[in-house]
N, C-alpha and C positions, 0 to 999 in steps of 0.2 A: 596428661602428656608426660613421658619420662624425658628423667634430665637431661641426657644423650640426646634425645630427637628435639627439644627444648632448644640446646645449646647448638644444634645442627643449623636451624630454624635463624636462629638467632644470628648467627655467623653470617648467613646465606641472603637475611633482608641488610644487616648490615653492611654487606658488602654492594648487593643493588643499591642502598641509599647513598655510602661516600666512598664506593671502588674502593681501590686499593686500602688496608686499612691497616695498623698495626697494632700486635698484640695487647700492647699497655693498654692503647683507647679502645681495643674492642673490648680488653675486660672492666674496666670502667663503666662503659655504656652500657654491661651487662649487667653489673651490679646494679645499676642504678633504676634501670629498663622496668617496667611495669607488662605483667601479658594479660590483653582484655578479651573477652571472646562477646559478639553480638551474632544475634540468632536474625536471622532474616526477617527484615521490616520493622529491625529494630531500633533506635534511633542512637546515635553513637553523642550526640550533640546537637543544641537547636539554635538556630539562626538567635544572637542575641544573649547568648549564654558569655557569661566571662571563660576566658582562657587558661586553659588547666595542662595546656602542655601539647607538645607536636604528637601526633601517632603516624606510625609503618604498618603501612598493611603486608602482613605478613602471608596469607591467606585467603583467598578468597575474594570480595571486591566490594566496595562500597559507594554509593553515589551519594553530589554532592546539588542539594534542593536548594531552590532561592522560588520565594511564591509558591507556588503551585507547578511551577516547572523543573526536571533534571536538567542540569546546566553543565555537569561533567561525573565521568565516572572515576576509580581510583583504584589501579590495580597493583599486584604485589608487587612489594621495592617502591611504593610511590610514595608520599607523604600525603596529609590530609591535614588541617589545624593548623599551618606554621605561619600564615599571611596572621593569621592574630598574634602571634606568637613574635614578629618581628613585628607589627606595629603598637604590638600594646592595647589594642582596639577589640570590642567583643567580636564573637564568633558571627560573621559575615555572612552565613548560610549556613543550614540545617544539612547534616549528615545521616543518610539512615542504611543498614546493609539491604547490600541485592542480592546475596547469600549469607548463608552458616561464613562469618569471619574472624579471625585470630588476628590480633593488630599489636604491637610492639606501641606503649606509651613512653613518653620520654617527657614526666612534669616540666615544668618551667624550670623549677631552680634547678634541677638535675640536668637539661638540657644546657643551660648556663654553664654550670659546674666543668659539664668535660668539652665544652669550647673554648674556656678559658683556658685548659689547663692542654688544649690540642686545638691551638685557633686554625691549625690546616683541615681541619674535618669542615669550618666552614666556604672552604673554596672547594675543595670537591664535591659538597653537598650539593651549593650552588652549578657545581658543573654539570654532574651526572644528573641532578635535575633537567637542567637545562635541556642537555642532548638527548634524554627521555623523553622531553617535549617536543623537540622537531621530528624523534623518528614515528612519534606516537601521528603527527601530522602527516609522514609520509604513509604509516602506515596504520591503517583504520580496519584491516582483517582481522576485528578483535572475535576470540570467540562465543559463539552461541551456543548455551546448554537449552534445551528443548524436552519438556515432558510431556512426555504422549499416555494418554489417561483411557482407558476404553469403556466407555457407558453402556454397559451389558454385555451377557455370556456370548452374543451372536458377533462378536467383531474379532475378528482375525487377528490379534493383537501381532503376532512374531513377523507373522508376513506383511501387514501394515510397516509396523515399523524397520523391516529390513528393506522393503522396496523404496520407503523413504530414507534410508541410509545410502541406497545406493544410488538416486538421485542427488541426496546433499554430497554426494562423493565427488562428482561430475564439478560443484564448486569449489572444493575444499577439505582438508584433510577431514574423515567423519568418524567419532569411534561411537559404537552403538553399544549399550548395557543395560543390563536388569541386575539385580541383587545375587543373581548367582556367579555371575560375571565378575561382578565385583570382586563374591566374597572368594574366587579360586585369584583375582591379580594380585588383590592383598596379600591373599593366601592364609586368609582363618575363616573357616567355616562360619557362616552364621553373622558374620559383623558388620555385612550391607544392612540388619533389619535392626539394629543393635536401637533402644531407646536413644532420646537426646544427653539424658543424665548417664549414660553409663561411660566408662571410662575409654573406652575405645572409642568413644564419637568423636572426637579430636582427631583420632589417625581415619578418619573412614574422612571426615570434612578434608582433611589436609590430604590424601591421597586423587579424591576429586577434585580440590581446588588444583591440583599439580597436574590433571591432565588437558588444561584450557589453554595455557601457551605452545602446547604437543598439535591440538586439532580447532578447526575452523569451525568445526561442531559437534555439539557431545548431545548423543539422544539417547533420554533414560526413559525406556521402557519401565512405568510402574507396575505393581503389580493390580492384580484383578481385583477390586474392592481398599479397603482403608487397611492400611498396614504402615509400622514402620519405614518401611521402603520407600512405601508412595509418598508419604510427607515428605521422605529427604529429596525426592524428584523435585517437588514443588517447590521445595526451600532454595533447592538449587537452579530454578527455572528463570530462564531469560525471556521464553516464550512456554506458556501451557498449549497443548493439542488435546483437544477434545475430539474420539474418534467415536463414530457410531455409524452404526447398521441404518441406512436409510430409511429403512421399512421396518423397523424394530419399535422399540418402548420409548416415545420421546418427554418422556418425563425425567424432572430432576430424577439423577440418582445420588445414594449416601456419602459417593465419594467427592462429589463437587461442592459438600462441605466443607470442604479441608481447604477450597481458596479461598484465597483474600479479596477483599473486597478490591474490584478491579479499577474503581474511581480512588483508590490511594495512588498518590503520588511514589513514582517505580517502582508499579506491583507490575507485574510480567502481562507480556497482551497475552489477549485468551484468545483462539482460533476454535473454531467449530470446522471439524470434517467430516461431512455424510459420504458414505460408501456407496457406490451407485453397484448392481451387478448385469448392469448394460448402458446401453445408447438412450432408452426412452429417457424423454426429457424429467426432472424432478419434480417431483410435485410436495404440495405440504408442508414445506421448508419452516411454512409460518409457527406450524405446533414446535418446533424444535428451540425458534428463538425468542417465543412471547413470554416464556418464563424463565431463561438462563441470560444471562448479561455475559456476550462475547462482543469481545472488539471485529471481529469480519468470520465468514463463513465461507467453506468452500465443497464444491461438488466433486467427488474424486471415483470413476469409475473404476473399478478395484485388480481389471487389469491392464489399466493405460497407463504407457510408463510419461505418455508426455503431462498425464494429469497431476502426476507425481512431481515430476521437475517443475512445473509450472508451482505448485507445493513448496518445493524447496527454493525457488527464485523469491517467494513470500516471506518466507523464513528468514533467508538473509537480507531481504531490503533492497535485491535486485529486481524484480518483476517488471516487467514490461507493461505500459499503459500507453492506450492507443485510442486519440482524441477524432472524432469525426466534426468537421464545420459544415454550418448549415449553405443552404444555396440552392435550392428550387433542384429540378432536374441534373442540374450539373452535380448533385451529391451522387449522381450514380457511378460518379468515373471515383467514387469510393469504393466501389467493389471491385474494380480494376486493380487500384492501392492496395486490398486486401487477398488479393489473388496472387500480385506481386509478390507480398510481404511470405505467404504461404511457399510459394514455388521456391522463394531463398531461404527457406525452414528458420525462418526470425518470428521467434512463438508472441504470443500476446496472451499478457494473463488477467490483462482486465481495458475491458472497453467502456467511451463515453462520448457523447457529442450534444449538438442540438440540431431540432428541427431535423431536416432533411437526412443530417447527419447523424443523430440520435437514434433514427429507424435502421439505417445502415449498420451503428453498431449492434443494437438489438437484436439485429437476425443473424450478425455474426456471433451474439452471445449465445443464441438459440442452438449451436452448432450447424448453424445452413452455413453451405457450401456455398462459393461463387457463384457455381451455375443453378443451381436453385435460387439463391436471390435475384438470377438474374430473368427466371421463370414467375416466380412470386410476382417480383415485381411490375414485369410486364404487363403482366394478366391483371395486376390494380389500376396501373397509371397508363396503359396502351386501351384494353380491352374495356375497364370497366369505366375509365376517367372520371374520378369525383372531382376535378379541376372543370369542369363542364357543369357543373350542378348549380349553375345561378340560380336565385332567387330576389323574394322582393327585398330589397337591403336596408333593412330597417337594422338592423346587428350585423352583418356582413354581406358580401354578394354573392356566398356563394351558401348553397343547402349544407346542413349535418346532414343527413341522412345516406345517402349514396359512400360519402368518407366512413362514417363511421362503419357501416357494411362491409367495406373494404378491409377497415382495421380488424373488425370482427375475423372476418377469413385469414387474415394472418398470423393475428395474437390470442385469437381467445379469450380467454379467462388466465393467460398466463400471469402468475406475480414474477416481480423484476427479483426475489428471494430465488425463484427455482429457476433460473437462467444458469448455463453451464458455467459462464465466466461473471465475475463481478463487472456491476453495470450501472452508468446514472445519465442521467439524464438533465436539462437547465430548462426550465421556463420562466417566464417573468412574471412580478408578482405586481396586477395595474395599482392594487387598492397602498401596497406597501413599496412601489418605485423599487425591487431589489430582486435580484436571480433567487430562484429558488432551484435546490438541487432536489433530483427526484433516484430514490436509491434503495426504494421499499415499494411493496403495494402491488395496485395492477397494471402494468403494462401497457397495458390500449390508453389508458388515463393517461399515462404519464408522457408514454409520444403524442399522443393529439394538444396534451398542454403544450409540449416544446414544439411545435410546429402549428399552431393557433396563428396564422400573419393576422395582427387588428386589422378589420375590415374587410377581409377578406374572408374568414371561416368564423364562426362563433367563437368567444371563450371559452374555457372550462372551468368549469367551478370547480374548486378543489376548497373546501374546510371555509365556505361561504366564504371565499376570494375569485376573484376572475383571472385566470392566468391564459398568456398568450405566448406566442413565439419566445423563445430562448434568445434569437440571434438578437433584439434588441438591446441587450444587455450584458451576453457574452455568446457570442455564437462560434466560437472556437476554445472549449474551456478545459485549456493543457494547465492551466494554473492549477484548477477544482483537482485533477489528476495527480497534480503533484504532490498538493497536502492533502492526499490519503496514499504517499506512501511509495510511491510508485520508484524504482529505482532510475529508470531513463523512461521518457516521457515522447513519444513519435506523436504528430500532427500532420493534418492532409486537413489542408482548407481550399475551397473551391470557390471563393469570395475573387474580384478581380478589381485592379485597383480602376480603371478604365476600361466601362464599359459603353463599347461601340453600336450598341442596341437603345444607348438615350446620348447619342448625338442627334441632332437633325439640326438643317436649315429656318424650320418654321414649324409653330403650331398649326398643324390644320384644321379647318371648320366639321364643328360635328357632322354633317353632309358628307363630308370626305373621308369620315369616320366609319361612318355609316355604309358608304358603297365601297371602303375597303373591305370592310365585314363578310358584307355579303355579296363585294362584287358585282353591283350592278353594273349592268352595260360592259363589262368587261373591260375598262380602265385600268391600266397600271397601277400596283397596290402603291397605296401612302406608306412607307416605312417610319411607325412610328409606336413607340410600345403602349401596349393595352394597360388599364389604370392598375389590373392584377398584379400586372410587373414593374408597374412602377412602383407598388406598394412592397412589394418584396423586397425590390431594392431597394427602397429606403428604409427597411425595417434592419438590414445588415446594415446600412450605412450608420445606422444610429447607434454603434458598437464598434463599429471601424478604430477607434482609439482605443480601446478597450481593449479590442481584439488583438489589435498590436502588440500590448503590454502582456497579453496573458499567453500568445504564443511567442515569448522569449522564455516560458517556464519549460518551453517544447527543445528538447535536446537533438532531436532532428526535425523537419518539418518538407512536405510534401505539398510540390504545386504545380498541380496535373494544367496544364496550358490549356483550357476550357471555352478561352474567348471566343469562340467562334461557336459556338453555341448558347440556345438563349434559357432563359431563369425558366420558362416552362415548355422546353422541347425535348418532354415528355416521350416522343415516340424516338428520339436518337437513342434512347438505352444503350443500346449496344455499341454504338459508337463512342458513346460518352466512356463507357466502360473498359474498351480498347486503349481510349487514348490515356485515363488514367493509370492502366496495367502498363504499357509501352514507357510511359511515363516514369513511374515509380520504380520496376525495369534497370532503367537508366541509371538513376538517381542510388538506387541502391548499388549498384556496382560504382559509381565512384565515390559510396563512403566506405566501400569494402578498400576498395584501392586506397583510402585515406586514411582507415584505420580507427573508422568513428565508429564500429559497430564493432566492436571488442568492450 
């Protein structure tokens, strides 16, 4: 670095760290000032180290680890090392960069040195700290650099990544680059690909660290294969994008060398994007991530611009997640909910529920329309009724057989990997008392486990365990949604706190049971619920606390007025489905009017 941009540098962190500042103590601090530079993933100091002096991040940003967890990050003008440095105590947490960074040290005695001899450098320190920290609290738009990687010659790389810039624009300032771009802002030929050691790596780090307070996100197009260039994308990566051809080579390629091992403590999440070049649903998803370790994976059909923002809502940590609860029949007034949510264009970028609920999300993951689910549907639980399929009940009262045929016609062979939108699903696990999330695999398995009612349908075995219904354990699971990421969290639960379906006067005699059944003699029926529904309902009852707890994770929540219909009236579809769209309808126009949906 030359002297001139050195002493620019220098002026300019000093002035972020104690404002206003005057010449004598700026030249002081400069003498005295140490310049460190750490390469990405480097560690600047470790939890437990004695204390060697305050550092200014100058450039670039650094995070600051306790355990196995990021607990804050440190951007330019911040300080880093000084809680040791005023208690005398070793280093308190491990520091290691999130980029190429340039940091101003200031040792101990030298730090000393020019407090004593300028003890007003310590109250502005203290101050400009301070008001750095409240507006850092007010304001969390911090920016996201993004390296988009393309895994073979068949990926559109420019139009990929310009269609995703103009999605992440829609959030927030976006500047889009590749090493040509670069090297004409700079304005030297050649010095985007420049090695680590050569002397201009300093001004190519420092002129990239300088456009992150400018824009909301920075996407560096790498280049095609291993190059200088591509390594400084990754160095500088807050999130890696791995782009590929759907139907292309899905094997490692040479460039996915060059990350880091993504289980280090803030190493950048890695995202997988398949290119779809239509509507048919994906398939094979499984060869792409049995050998590459990505933190999530997404279907991007290569000219939908909504699959793109849904893209860019991931990106920034906005995304929309949308929880289905279980509840017999009455989950169909979820399709209502989600017809709603459609007509008010409020996107959903990742769905989940249980049971009843669970199938509903699945086939909105499927990309089915309302009115095809509400076709599908019909023609399983009207036409075909596997709810009719009793048998001898020696493991439950009602047949596998008839159900699973049913499921067969819906789902296939589909894995929950090639679902348009990301998707899970909760069953409970008998032999280990705990929810099990289901978020891989096949499909049919994983909804017949979350809607397994004990006693009623058989278990399913899943990895020699029995797994049954979801809702006994969490049948409404916004919480599961939220720790994976979800920026606001919508619920629709069809659970009801009083139900007017197991009131009665008296038990009646089996007799009475019996000629209500089948109606003999024509006697007024007994109203009084069948043992199916009462097991159902007591199968959500058994989470009812639960359920509470875990839709407080739900930043809005949906409750379609249902009571008047029962846990297996099965043939209201349509009605059920009216009344949750009417519903939900409603409900969204006065959080529009209230300003929850911003």
């Amino acid at each position: 670095m030359n002297a001139d941009l050195q002493r620019d540098r220098f002026a300019a962190a000093a002035s972020r760290l104690f404002g206003a500042i005057g010449d004598a103590a700026l030249a002081r601090l400069e003498a005295l000032a140490q310049w460190v530079e750490v390469r990405r993933s480097q560690f600047l100091f470790h939890e437990g180290d004695a204390c060697d002096g305050v550092y200014v991040v100058a450039s670039g940003r650094v995070r600051v680890v306790r355990g196995n967890g990021v607990v804050a990050e440190v951007w330019p003008g911040e300080t880093v090392g000084e809680m040791s440095f005023f208690t005398h105590q070793p280093r308190s947490a491990s520091v290691v960069a999130a980029r190429d960074t340039l940091l101003i040290k200031f040792p101990n005695d030298a730090f000393d040195h020019v407090i004593a001899l300028h003890p007003e450098l310590m109250r502005q320190l203290l101050r400009v700290q301070f008001a750095r920290l409240q507006q850092r609290k007010r304001d969390s738009q911090e920016a996201i650099d993004v390296a988009v990687i393309a895994l073979g010659d068949d990926v559109p790389l420019r139009d990929f990544t310009t269609r995703l810039a103009t999605a992440t624009s829609a959030i927030g300032e976006t500047l889009l680059l590749d090493a040509d771009i670069v090297d004409q802002r700079i304005g030297v030929p050649g010095i985007a690909r420049v090695p680590e050691n050569d002397p201009n790596d300093a001004r190519v780090v420092g002129w990239l660290n300088e456009q992150e307070p400018l824009h909301r996100f920075i996407i560096h197009e790498a280049d095609r294969g291993i190059s200088e260039w591509t390594e400084r994308c990754i160095r500088q990566a807050d999130r890696v994008v791995l782009v590929a051809n759907a139907n292309g080579d899905a094997s490692l390629h040479a460039v996915e060398a060059l990350l880091e091992d993504s289980t280090r403590v803030g190493a950048p999440r890695r995202m997988l994007v398949l290119l779809h070049q239509d509507d048919r649903l994906p398939h094979d998803t499984l060869q792409w991530l049995k050998n590459r370790r990505v933190d999530e994976h997404h279907h991007v059909r290569i000219h939908n611009s909504d699959d793109y923002a849904r893209l860019a809502r991931f990106l920034a940590g906005r995304a929309i997640g949308l929880v289905l609860g279980g509840g017999g029949a009455r989950g169909f007034a979820h399709i209502g909910v989600l017809r709603a949510l459609r007509d008010a264009r409020i996107p959903i970028d990742m769905v989940g529920g249980t049971s009843m609920g669970a199938s509903m999300a699945a086939q909105w993951a499927l990309g089915w329309s309302p009115k095809r689910m509400l076709e599908e549907n019909r023609r399983v639980w009207v036409k075909l009724r596997p709810q009719k399929d009793y048998t001898l009940p020696l493991v439950s009262i009602l047949g596998a057989k008839i159900a699973a045929k049913c499921t067969r016609l819906m789902y296939g062979d589909t894995q929950i990997e090639d679902l348009w939108l990301r998707f899970f699903c909760v069953s409970s696990d008998l032999s280990r008392a705990h929810a099990v999330v289901h978020d891989s695999g096949s499909l049919l398995t994983a909804l017949t486990a979350s809607a397994s009612v004990a006693g009623i349908t058989p278990p399913v075995l899943m990895d020699g365990r029995l797994h049954v219904d979801g809702a006994f354990l969490n049948n409404v699971p916004a919480d599961i949604m939220r720790e994976r990421g979800c920026g606001r969290v919508i619920a629709s639960e069809v659970t009801v706190e009083e139900d007017e379906a197991f009131v009665s006067d008296r038990v009646p005699t089996p007799w009475e049971l019996v000629r209500n059944k089948f109606r003999i003699r024509k006697k007024a029926a007994v109203k009084f619920p069948s043992i199916v529904e009462i097991m159902v309902r007591a199968s959500m009852l058994a989470s009812s606390r639960q359920q509470d707890d875990a839709v407080k994770s739900a930043d809005l929540v949906f409750h379609p007025p249902i009571n008047r219909f029962g846990l297996l009236e099965f043939e209201a579809i349509e009605k059920l489905e009216q009344c949750g769209y009417e519903d939900a309808r409603e409900q969204i126009e006065k959080w529009r009017v209230a300003g929850s949906l911003q």
